[in-house]
Structures are given as structure tokens and as C-alpha cells.
TORKOL-4160 file (C-alpha; in steps of 0.2 Angstrom, whole numbers, padded with zeros to 4 digits, m for minus):
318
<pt num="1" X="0105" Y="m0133" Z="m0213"/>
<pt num="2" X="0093" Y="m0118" Z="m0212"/>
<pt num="3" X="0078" Y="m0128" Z="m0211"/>
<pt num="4" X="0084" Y="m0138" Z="m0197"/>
<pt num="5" X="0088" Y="m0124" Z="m0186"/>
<pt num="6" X="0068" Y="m0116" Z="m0178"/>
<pt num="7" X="0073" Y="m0109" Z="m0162"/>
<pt num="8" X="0058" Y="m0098" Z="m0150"/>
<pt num="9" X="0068" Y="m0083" Z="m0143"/>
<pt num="10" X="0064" Y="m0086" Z="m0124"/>
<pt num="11" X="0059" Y="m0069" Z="m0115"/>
<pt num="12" X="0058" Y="m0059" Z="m0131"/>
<pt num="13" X="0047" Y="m0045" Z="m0125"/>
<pt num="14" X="0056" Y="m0043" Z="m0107"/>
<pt num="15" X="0074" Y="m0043" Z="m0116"/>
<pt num="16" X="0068" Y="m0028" Z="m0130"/>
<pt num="17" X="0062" Y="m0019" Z="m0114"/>
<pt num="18" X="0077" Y="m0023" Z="m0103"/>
<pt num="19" X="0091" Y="m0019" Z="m0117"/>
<pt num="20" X="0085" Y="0001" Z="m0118"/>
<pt num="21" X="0093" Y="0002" Z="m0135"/>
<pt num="22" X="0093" Y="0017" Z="m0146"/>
<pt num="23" X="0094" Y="0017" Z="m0165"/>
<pt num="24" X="0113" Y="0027" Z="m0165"/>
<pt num="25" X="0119" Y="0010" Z="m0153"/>
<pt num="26" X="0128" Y="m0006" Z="m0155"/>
<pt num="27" X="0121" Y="m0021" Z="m0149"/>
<pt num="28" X="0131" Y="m0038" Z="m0146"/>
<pt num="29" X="0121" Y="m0053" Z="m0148"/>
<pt num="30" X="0135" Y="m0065" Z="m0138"/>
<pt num="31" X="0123" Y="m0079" Z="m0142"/>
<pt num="32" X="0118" Y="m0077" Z="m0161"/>
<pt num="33" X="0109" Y="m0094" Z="m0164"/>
<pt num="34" X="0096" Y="m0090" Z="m0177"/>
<pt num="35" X="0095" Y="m0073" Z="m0174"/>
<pt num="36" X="0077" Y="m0073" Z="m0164"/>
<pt num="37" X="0082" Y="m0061" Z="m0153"/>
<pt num="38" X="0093" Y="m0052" Z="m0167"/>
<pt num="39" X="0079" Y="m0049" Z="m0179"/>
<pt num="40" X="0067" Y="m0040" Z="m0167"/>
<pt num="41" X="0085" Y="m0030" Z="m0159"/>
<pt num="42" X="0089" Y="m0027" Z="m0176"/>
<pt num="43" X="0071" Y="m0017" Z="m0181"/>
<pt num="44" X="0076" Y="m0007" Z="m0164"/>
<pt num="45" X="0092" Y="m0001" Z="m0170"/>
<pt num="46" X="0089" Y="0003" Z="m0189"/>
<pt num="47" X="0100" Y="0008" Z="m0201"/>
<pt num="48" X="0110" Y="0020" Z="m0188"/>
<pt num="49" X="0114" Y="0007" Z="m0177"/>
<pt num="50" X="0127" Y="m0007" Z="m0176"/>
<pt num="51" X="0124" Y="m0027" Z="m0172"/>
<pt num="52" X="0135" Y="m0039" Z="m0170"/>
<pt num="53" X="0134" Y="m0058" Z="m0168"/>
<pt num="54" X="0142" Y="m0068" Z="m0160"/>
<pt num="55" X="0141" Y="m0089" Z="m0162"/>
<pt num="56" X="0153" Y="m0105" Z="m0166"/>
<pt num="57" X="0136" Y="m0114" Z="m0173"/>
<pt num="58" X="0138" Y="m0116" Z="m0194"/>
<pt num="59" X="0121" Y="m0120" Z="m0194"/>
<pt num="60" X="0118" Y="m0104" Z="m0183"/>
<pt num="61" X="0128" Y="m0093" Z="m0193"/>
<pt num="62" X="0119" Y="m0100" Z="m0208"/>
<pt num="63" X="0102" Y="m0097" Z="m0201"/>
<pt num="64" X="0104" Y="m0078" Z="m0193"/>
<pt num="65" X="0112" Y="m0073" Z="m0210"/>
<pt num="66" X="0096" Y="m0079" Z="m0220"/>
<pt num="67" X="0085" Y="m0070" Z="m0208"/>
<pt num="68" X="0093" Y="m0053" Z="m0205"/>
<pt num="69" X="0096" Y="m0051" Z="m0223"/>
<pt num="70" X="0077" Y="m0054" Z="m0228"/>
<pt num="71" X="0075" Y="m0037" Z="m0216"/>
<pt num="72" X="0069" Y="m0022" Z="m0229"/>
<pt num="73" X="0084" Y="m0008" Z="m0229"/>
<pt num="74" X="0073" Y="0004" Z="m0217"/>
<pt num="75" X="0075" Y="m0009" Z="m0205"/>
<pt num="76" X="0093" Y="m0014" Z="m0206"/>
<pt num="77" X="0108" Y="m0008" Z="m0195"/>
<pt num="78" X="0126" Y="m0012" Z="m0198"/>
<pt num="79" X="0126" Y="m0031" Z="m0198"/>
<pt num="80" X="0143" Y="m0041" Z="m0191"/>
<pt num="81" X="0143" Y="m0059" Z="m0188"/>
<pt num="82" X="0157" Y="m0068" Z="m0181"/>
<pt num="83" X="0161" Y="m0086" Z="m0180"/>
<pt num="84" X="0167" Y="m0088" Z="m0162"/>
<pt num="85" X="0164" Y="m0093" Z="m0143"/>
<pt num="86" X="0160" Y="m0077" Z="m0132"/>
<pt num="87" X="0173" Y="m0081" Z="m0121"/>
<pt num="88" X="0187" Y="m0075" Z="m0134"/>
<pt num="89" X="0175" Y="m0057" Z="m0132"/>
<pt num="90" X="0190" Y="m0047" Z="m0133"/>
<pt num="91" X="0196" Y="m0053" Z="m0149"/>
<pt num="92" X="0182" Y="m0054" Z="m0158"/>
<pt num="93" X="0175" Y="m0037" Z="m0155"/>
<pt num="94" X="0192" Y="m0030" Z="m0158"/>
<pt num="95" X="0190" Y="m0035" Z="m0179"/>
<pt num="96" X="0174" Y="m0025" Z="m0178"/>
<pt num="97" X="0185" Y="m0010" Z="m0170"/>
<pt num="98" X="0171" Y="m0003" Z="m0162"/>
<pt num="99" X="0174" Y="0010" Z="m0148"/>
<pt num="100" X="0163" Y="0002" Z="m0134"/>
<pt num="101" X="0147" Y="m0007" Z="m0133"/>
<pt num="102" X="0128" Y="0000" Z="m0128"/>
<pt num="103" X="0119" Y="m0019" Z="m0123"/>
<pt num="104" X="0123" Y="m0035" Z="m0123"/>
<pt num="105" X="0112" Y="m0050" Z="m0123"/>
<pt num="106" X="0119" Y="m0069" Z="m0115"/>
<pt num="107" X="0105" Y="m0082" Z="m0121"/>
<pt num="108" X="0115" Y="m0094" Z="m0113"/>
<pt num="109" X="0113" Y="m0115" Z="m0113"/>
<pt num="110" X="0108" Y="m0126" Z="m0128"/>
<pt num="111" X="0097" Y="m0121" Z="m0142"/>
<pt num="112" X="0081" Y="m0131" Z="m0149"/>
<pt num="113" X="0091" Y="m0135" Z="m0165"/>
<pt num="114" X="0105" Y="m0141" Z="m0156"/>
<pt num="115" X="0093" Y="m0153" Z="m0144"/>
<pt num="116" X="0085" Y="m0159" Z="m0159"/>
<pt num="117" X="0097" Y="m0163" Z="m0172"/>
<pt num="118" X="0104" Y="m0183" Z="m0167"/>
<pt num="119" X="0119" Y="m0180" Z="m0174"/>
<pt num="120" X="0124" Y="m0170" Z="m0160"/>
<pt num="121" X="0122" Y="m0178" Z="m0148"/>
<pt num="122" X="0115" Y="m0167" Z="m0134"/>
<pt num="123" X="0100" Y="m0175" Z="m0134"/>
<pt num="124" X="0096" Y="m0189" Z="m0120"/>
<pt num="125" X="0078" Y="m0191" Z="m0128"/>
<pt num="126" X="0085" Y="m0195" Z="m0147"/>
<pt num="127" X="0099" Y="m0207" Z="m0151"/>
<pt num="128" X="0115" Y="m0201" Z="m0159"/>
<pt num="129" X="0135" Y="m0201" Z="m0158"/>
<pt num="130" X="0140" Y="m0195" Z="m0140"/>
<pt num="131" X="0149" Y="m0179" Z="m0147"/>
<pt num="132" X="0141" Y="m0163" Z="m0137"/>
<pt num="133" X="0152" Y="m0150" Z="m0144"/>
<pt num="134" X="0147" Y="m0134" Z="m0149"/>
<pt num="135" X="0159" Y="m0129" Z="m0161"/>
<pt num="136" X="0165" Y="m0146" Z="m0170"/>
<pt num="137" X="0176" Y="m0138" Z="m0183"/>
<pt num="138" X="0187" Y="m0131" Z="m0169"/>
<pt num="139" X="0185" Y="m0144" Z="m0152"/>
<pt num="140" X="0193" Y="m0159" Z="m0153"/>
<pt num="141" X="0185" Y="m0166" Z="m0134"/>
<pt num="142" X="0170" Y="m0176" Z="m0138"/>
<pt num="143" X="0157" Y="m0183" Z="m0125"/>
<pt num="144" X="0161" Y="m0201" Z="m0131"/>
<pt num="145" X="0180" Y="m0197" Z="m0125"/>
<pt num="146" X="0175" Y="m0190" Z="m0108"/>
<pt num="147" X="0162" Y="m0206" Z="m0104"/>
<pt num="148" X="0175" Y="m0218" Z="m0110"/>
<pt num="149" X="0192" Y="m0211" Z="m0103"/>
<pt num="150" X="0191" Y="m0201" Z="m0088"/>
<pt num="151" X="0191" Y="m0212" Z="m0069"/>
<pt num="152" X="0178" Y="m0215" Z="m0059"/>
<pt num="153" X="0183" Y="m0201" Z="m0049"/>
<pt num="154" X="0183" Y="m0187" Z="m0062"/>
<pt num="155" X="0167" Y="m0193" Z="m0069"/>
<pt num="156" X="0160" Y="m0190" Z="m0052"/>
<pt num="157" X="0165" Y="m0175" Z="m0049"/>
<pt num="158" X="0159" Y="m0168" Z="m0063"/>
<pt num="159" X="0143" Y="m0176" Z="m0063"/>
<pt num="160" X="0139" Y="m0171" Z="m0044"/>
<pt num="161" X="0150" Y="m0153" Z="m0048"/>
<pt num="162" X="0139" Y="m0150" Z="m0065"/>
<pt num="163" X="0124" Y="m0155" Z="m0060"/>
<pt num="164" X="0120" Y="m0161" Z="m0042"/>
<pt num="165" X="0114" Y="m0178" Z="m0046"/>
<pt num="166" X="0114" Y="m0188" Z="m0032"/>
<pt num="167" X="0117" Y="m0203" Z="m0039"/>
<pt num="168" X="0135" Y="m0197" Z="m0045"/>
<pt num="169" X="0147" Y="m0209" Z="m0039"/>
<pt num="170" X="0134" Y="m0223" Z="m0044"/>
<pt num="171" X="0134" Y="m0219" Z="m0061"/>
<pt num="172" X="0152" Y="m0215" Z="m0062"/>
<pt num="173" X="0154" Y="m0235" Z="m0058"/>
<pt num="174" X="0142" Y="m0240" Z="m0068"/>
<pt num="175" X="0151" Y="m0232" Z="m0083"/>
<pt num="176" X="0168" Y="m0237" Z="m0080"/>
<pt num="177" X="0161" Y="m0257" Z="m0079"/>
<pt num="178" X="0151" Y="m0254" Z="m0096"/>
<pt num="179" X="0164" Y="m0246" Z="m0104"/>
<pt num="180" X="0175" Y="m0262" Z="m0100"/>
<pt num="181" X="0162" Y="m0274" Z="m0110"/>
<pt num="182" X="0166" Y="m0262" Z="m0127"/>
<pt num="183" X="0163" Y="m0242" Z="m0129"/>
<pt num="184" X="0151" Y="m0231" Z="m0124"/>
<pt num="185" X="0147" Y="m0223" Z="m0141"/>
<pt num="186" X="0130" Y="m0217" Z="m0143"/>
<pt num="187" X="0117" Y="m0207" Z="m0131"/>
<pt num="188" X="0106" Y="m0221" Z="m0130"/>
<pt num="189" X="0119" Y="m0233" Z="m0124"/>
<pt num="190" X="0123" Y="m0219" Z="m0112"/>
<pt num="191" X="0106" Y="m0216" Z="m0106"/>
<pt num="192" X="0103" Y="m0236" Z="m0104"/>
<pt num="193" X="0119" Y="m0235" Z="m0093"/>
<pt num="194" X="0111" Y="m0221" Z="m0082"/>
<pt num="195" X="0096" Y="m0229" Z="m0081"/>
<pt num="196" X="0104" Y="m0245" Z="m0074"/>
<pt num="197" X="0112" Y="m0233" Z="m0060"/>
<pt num="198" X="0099" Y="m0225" Z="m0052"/>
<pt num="199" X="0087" Y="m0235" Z="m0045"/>
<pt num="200" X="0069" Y="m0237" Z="m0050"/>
<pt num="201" X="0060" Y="m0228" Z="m0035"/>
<pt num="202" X="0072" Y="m0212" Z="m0039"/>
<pt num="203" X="0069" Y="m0214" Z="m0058"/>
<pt num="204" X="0049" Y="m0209" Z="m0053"/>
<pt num="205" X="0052" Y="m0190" Z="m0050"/>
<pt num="206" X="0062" Y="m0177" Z="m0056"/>
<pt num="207" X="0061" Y="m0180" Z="m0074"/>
<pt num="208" X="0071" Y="m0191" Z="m0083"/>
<pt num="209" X="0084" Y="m0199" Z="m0075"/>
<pt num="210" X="0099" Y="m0195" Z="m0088"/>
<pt num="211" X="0093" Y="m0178" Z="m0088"/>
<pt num="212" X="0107" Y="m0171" Z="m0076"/>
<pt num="213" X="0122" Y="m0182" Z="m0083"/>
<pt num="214" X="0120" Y="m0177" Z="m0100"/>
<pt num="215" X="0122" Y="m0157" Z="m0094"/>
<pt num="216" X="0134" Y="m0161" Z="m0085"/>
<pt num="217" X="0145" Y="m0170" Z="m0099"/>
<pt num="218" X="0139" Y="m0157" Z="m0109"/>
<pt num="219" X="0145" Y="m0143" Z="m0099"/>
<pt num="220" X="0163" Y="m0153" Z="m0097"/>
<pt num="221" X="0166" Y="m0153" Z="m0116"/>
<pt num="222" X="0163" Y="m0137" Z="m0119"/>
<pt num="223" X="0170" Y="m0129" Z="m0103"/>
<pt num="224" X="0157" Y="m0119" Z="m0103"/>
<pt num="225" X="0158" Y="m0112" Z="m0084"/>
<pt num="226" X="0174" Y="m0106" Z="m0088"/>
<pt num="227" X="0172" Y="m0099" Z="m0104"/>
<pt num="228" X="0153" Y="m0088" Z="m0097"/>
<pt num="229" X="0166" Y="m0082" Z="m0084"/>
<pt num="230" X="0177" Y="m0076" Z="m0096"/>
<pt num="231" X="0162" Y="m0070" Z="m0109"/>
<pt num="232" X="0154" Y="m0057" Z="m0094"/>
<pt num="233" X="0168" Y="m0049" Z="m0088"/>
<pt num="234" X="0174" Y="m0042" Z="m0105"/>
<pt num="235" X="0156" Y="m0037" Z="m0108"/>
<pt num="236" X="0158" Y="m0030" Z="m0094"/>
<pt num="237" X="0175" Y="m0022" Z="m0100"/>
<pt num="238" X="0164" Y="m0014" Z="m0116"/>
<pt num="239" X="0151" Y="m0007" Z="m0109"/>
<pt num="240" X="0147" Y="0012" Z="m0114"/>
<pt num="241" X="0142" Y="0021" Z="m0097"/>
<pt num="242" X="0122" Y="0017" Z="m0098"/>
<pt num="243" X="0124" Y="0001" Z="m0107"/>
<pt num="244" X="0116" Y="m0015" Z="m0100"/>
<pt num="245" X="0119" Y="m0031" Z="m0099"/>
<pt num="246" X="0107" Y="m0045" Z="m0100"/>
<pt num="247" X="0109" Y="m0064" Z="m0098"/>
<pt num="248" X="0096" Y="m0078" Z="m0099"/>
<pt num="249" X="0104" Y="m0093" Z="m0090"/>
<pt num="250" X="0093" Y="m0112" Z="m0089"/>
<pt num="251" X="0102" Y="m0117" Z="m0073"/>
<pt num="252" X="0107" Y="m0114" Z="m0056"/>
<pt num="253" X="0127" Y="m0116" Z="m0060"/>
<pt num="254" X="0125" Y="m0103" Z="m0076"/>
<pt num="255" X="0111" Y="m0091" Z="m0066"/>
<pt num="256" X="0125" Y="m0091" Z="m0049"/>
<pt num="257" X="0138" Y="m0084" Z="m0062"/>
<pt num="258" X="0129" Y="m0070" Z="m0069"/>
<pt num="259" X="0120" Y="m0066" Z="m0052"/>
<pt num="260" X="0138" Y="m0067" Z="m0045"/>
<pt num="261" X="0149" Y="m0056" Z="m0058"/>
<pt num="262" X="0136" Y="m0043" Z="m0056"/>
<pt num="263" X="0135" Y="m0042" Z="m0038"/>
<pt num="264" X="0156" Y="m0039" Z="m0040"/>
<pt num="265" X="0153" Y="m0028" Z="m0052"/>
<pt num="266" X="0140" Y="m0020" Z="m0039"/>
<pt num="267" X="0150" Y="m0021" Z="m0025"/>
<pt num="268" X="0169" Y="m0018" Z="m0028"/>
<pt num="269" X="0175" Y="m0009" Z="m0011"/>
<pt num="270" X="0188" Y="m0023" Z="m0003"/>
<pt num="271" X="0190" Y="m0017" Z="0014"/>
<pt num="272" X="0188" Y="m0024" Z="0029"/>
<pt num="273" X="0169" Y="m0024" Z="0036"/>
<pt num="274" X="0172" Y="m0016" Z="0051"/>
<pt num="275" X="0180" Y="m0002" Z="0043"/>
<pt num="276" X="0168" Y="0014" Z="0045"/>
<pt num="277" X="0174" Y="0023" Z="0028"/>
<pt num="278" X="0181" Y="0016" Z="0013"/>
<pt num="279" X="0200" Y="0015" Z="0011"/>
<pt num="280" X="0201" Y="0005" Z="m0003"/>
<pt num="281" X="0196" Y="0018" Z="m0017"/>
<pt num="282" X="0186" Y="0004" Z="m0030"/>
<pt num="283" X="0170" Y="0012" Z="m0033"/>
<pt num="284" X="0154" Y="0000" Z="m0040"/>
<pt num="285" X="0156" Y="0001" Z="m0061"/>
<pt num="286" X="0137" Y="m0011" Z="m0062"/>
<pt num="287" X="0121" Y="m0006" Z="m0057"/>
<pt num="288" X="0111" Y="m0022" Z="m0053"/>
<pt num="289" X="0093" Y="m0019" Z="m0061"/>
<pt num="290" X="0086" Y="m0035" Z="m0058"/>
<pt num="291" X="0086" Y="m0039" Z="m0039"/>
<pt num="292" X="0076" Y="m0055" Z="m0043"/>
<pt num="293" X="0077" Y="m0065" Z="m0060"/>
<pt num="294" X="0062" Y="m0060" Z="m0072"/>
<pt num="295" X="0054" Y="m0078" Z="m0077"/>
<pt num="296" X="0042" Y="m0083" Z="m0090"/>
<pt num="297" X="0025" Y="m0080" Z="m0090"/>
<pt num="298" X="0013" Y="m0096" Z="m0090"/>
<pt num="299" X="0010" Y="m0093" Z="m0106"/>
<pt num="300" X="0025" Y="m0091" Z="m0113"/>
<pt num="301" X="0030" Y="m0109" Z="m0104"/>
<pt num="302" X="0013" Y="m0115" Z="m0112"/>
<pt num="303" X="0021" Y="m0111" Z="m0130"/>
<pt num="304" X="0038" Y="m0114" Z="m0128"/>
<pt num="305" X="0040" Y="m0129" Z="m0111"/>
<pt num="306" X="0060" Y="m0124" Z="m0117"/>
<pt num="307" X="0057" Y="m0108" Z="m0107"/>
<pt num="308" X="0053" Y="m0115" Z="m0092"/>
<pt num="309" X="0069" Y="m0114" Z="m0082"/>
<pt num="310" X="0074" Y="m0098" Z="m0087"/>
<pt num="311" X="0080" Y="m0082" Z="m0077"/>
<pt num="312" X="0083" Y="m0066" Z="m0084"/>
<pt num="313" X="0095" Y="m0053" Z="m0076"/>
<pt num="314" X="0099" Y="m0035" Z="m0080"/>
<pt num="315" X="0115" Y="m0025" Z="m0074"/>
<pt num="316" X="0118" Y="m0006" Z="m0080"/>
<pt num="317" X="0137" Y="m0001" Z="m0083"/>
<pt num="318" X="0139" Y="0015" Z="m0072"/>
């Protein structure tokens, strides 16, 4: 499963510079995938330092111990790898029983292998079995489930909700009467069904046309609003005083979360506005760093086209 699992770290240089870790600290890797970030972190911290990883992906887990353990011992730190979604933060770093945390790094969305391995199903570019789910030892909702059992209505709403597609409701209709023929059962059959939606002078622009609707399934199955939510404010929780938090999020829906749990972080005084002192007592615990998103370069899209959505964003714990 190794060999299938080539992922580009997106923003590698940016996120070494942004972390400002130390060889005596821990690092939290809440998004493991084959260790690209990991391997570089890891040669920051050294044998003093702590790093943990967090994924549900076998195939990840697999891959990240391969390569962190072809480190040389001068470059090693305390290794932890646990098999888990970050939204379950506080249990998982609770089994490392570390004290508190000095960075943490979200790199969040669907890696390369995942796209690129059919038997996944995330791919609206390579046919396979409309599962989606990140962890399949452990879910039980698939795609497949969600296309052929939810209403017209649900569908909808989390098409439009998950991915602002215009053509929502449309599509919506059209897979409620394809689904009455026989199931809906692979991405192909899906992304014919999309297709057969949205009309031909809208399929012109904007990429391709089933590019939205598959997120937005995707997104459904594994809750993953929710569970990014849940996954910051406990990094939040474990943050040593000076340690930062950085998240690389692909879309608007992930990038308003992060930009919006560091703003509260930021900003946690409740009184009234036309209050002239504060009353209220809640003093800021985040130091937003990043009043913009850093991007890719144009070279780094150039390399890895994966990249080019991406938006970095930094937060200090005060």
C-alpha cells in the first residue's frame, strides 16, 4: 500500500517557517498522510523532541512509518503515531500523556493518494465504488448510501450547503429519477448523472462539472465540517503558551472555520459594543499571525496544480 501513497507536502517551506519549533518540543502532525510534512518537522525537532501523528488512513499510517523510520538516529525525535480522526483530539493525545503541545499542523482536505486510488471513490476523474470514506475500517456511511437514499431535499441542501453549486436542486432531481431505473453505484455513473444535470453552456467553465457534488458528498460522509470544528478547538485547548497553530484548508467552507475559530480565539470579550470598558473579564488566548492566508507560489502550483487552492493560516497561543 506504500507504493501507492506519493503525496507533495503543499506549502512545505512556509509551514517549517510558520511552526517556529525548537528541538526540546512536541509537534502534532493532525494530518499524518505520508509524513511529507513530518519528515522535514521531524529533522527540526531531533532526538529531544516529540512528534506525534495523527491519521485514520491504513495506507497513511503505513507510509509515514516507512519513512520516519528510514530517518538516521541524529535525526529522529520521539515518534507516536495514532490511528484516529483529529476530531477525537482529546482522546488521542491523552494515550501520549504529554503535558501540552508547542505547534500544530492541519493539512486539511483529500490527499493525492486518496484522489488517485479508484477504489476509493473520491475521484470524479477515475471510475470506482461510490464509497468516499476516510476511515473504512471504522465508518459505515458510504457515498453510494447517501446518492441512493437521502430525498431530493437533503441532497440539495448539501449540494448547495457543501459546495455552492448552482445547479443543486437540478441535480438533486436528476439523481432521485436515476436511482429509480437501478442504483447509483459507481463514480462514473454518478458523474454521468451530473453531467445530464447541468446544462451544456454551464459545463464550459469552471472546471468540471461533477467537481463541486463529489466534495460535497464527500464532505457529508465523513462529516468533516464538524469533526475540523471539533479538531481546532482542542488544539486550541493544548497549546503551550507560544505554540502555534497552522492549517492549510482547499476550500472556502474549511478556510471560514479556521479563519473563524481563530478570530474567537482572538477576540473573546462578549460585551455589548457600546460598552466603553470591558465587563466581561474573557481576555484573547490566539494571536492571529496571518492577517491574509499565505498561498502558493507559481512555482509551486507549477509542480504540484493540487496546491493551487490552498491557504495557509497561522494563530499563536497567548
Amino acid at each position: 500500500m506504500t507504493s501507492e501513497y506519493r503525496h507533495i507536502p503543499v506549502l512545505l517551506a512556509e509551514c517549517l517557517e510558520q511552526l517556529h519549533l525548537q528541538p526540546q518540543h512536541t509537534f502534532v502532525d493532525a494530518t499524518l498522510g505520508g509524513a511529507g510534512h513530518s519528515l522535514e518537522v521531524a529533522k527540526q525537532l531531533g532526538p529531544q523532541g516529540t512528534l506525534i501523528g495523527i491519521d485514520q488512513d491504513d495506507a497513511a499510517h503505513a507510509a509515514a512509518a516507512k519513512h520516519l523510520n528510514e530517518l538516521p538516529d541524529e535525526q529522529r525525535p520521539n515518534i507516536e503515531l495514532l490511528h484516529g480522526n483529529f476530531g477525537d483530539m482529546d482522546e488521542l493525545l491523552l494515550q501520549c500523556e504529554v503535558p501540552g503541545v508547542d505547534a500544530f499542523l492541519f493539512d486539511l482536505g483529500v490527499s493525492s493518494p486518496q484522489l488517485d486510488v479508484k477504489a476509493r471513490g473520491f475521484s470524479f476523474k477515475e471510475n470506482g465504488p461510490l464509497d468516499m470514506r476516510m476511515d473504512p475500517g471504522h465508518q459505515t456511511l458510504t457515498a453510494a448510501e447517501v446518492i441512493n437514499t437521502y430525498n431530493a431535499t437533503d441532497l440539495t441542501r448539501i449540494i448547495r450547503t457543501y459546495s455552492d453549486e448552482k445547479w443543486a436542486s437540478r441535480i438533486a432531481d436528476f439523481i432521485v429519477r436515476r436511482r429509480e431505473e437501478a442504483p447509483i453505484e459507481t463514480s462514473e455513473e454518478l458523474v454521468d448523472v451530473i453531467k445530464a444535470a447541468i446544462p451544456a453552456s454551464a459545463r464550459r467553465a469552471g472546471g468540471h462539472p461533477a467537481k463541486r457534488t463529489f466534495q460535497a458528498i464527500r464532505i457529508e460522509v465523513n462529516s468533516e465540517l464538524t469533526v475540523l470544528r471539533a479538531g481546532l478547538e482542542a488544539a486550541v485547548r493544548w497549546l503551550n503558551p507560544g505554540g502555534r497553530l497552522v492549517v492549510i484548508s482547499y476550500h472556502s467552507l474549511e478556510d471560514r472555520i479556521v479563519k473563524e475559530t481563530m478570530a474567537a480565539g482572538a477576540n473573546r470579550c462578549t460585551c455589548p459594543p457600546d460598552l466603553p470598558v470591558c465587563v466581561c473579564g474573557k481576555k484573547p488566548i490566539l494571536e492571529v499571525i496571518t492577517r491574509k492566508p499565505i498561498v502558493p507560489s507559481a512555482e509551486e502550483i507549477e509542480r504540484n496544480p493540487r496546491a493551487r487552492s490552498a491557504k495557509l493560516r497561522v494563530a499563536r497561543k497567548l
